[in-house]
C-alpha positions in Angstrom: 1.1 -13.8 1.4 1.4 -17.5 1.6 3.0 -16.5 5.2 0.0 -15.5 6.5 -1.0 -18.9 8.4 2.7 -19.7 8.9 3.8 -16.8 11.0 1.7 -14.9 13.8 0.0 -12.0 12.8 1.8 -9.0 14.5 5.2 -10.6 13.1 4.0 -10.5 9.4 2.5 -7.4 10.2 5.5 -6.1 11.3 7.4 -7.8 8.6 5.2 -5.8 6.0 5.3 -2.7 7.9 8.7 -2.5 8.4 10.2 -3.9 4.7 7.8 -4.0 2.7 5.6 -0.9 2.9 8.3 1.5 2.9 9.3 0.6 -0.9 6.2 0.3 -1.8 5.4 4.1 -0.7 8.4 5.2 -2.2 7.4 3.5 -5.3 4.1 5.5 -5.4 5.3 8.6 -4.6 8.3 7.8 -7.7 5.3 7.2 -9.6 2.7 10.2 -8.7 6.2 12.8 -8.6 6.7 12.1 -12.2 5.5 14.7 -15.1 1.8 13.4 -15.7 1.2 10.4 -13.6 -1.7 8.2 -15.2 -4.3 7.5 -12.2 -6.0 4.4 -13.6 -2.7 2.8 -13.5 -1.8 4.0 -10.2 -4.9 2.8 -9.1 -5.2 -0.8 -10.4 -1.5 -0.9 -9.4 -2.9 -0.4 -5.7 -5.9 -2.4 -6.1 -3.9 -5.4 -7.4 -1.5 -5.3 -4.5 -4.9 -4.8 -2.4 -6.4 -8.0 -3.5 -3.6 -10.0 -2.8 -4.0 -9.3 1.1 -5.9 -11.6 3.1 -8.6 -10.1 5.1 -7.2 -11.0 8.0 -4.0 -8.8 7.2 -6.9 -6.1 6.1 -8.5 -5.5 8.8 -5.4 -4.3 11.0 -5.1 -1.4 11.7 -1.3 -0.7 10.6 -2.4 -2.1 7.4 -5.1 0.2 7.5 -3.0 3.0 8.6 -0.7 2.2 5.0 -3.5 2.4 3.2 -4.8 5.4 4.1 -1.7 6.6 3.8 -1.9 5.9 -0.3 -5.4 7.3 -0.8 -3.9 10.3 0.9 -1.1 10.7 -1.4 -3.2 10.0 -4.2 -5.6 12.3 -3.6 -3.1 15.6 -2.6 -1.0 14.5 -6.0 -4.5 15.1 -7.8 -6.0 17.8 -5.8 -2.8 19.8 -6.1 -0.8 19.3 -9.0 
């Protein structure tokens, strides 16, 4: 994140969206397939990763988008089991 003021937004935003999301789903949904996923640590795990983003970066909406797209998965892995 310490690119944030050195690149414009839409390229970091891109950047993210294009490498860096992408593993970072694929680690979640690693995570939440495996026999008894534990949810606190799925969910400080997102939170931490959340808190390292700069407001600016979470406020967009494609950042948004990614993050909706975890509380989704979260919440269809615990809904249906």
């Amino acid at each position: 994140m310490s690119w944030v003021d050195m690149l414009p937004h839409n390229s970091l935003v891109t950047l993210l969206d294009k490498h860096f999301f992408p593993r970072w789903l694929q680690v979640l949904g690693t995570w939440l397939s495996g026999p008894n996923p534990n949810y606190y640590e799925v969910t400080s795990w997102y939170q931490g990763w959340k808190a390292l983003f700069p407001q600016q970066l979470l406020t967009d909406s494609t950042v948004k988008g990614i993050t909706n797209v975890y509380l989704c998965m979260l919440s269809c892995n615990v809904l249906v089991p």
